[in-house]
C-alpha positions in Angstrom: -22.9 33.4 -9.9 -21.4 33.7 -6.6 -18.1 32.3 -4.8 -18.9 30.0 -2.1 -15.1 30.3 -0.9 -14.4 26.4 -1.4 -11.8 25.1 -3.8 -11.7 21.5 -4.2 -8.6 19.7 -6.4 -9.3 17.3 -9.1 -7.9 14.1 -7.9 -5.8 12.0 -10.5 -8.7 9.9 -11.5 -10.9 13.1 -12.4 -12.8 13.2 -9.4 -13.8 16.3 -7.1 -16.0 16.2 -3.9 -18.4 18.4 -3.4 -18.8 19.9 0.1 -21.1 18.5 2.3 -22.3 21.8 3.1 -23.5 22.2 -0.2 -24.8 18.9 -0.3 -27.1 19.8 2.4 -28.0 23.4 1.3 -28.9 22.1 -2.1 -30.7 18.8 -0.4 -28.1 16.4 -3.0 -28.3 12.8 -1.3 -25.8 10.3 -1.4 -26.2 8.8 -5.4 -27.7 11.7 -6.7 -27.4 11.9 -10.7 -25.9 14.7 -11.7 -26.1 16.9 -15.1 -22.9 18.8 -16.1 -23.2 21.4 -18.9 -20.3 24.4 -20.0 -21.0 28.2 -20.5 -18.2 29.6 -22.2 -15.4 28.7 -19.3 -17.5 27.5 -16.6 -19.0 24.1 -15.7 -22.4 24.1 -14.4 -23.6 21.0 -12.3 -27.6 20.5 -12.3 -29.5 17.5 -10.1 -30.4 15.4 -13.2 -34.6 14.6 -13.0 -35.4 12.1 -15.3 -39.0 12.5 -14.8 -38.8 16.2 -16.5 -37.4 15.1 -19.1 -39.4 15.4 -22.8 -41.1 12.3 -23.3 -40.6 13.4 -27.1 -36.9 15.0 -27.4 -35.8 13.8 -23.9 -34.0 17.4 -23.5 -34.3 18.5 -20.2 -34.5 22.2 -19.3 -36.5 24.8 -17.7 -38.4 25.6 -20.5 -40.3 22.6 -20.7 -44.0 22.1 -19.3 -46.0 19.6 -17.7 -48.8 18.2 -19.5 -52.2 16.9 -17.6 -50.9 13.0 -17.6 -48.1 14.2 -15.6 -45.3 13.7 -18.4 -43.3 16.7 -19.7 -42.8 18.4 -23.0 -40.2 20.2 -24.0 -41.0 23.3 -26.8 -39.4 21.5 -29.8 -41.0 18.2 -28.7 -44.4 20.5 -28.5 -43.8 21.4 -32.0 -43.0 18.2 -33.2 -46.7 16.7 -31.9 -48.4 19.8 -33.1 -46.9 19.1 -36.7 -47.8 15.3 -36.4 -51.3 16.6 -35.6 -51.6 18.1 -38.3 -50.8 16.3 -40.7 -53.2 13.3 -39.3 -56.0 15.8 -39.7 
């Protein structure tokens, strides 16, 4: 992780703004959904994308894949069908 050299308050209602030039380097238009997740002390802010999310779990991550119809699976969601499978046959 690197320091971009911008420090931002949070404002009495919770709120931070995010630089607009890192708005524009990471392309983040105005209403953009964002993700927030923790790693030990550190928040991590991710562009939320609905449409990667498991159509089975709904977890979103990196790990999951794209199946031929265009919707994503996620590898416990992958399990969960395989198990259903196989049980119907």
């Amino acid at each position: 992780m690197r320091s971009l050299g911008v420090v931002r308050k949070v404002d009495h209602l919770g709120r931070i703004v995010i630089p607009i030039e890192l708005r524009e380097t990471m392309k983040l238009p105005e209403g953009q959904p964002l993700e927030f997740f923790t790693e030990a002390e550190n928040i991590i802010l991710r562009s939320y994308k609905i449409r990667e999310a498991c159509v089975i779990t709904g977890e979103i991550s990196s790990d999951n894949f794209e199946l031929s119809n265009g919707m994503f699976v996620s590898p416990a969601g992958a399990e969960i069908i395989l198990k259903e499978v196989k049980q119907a046959f």
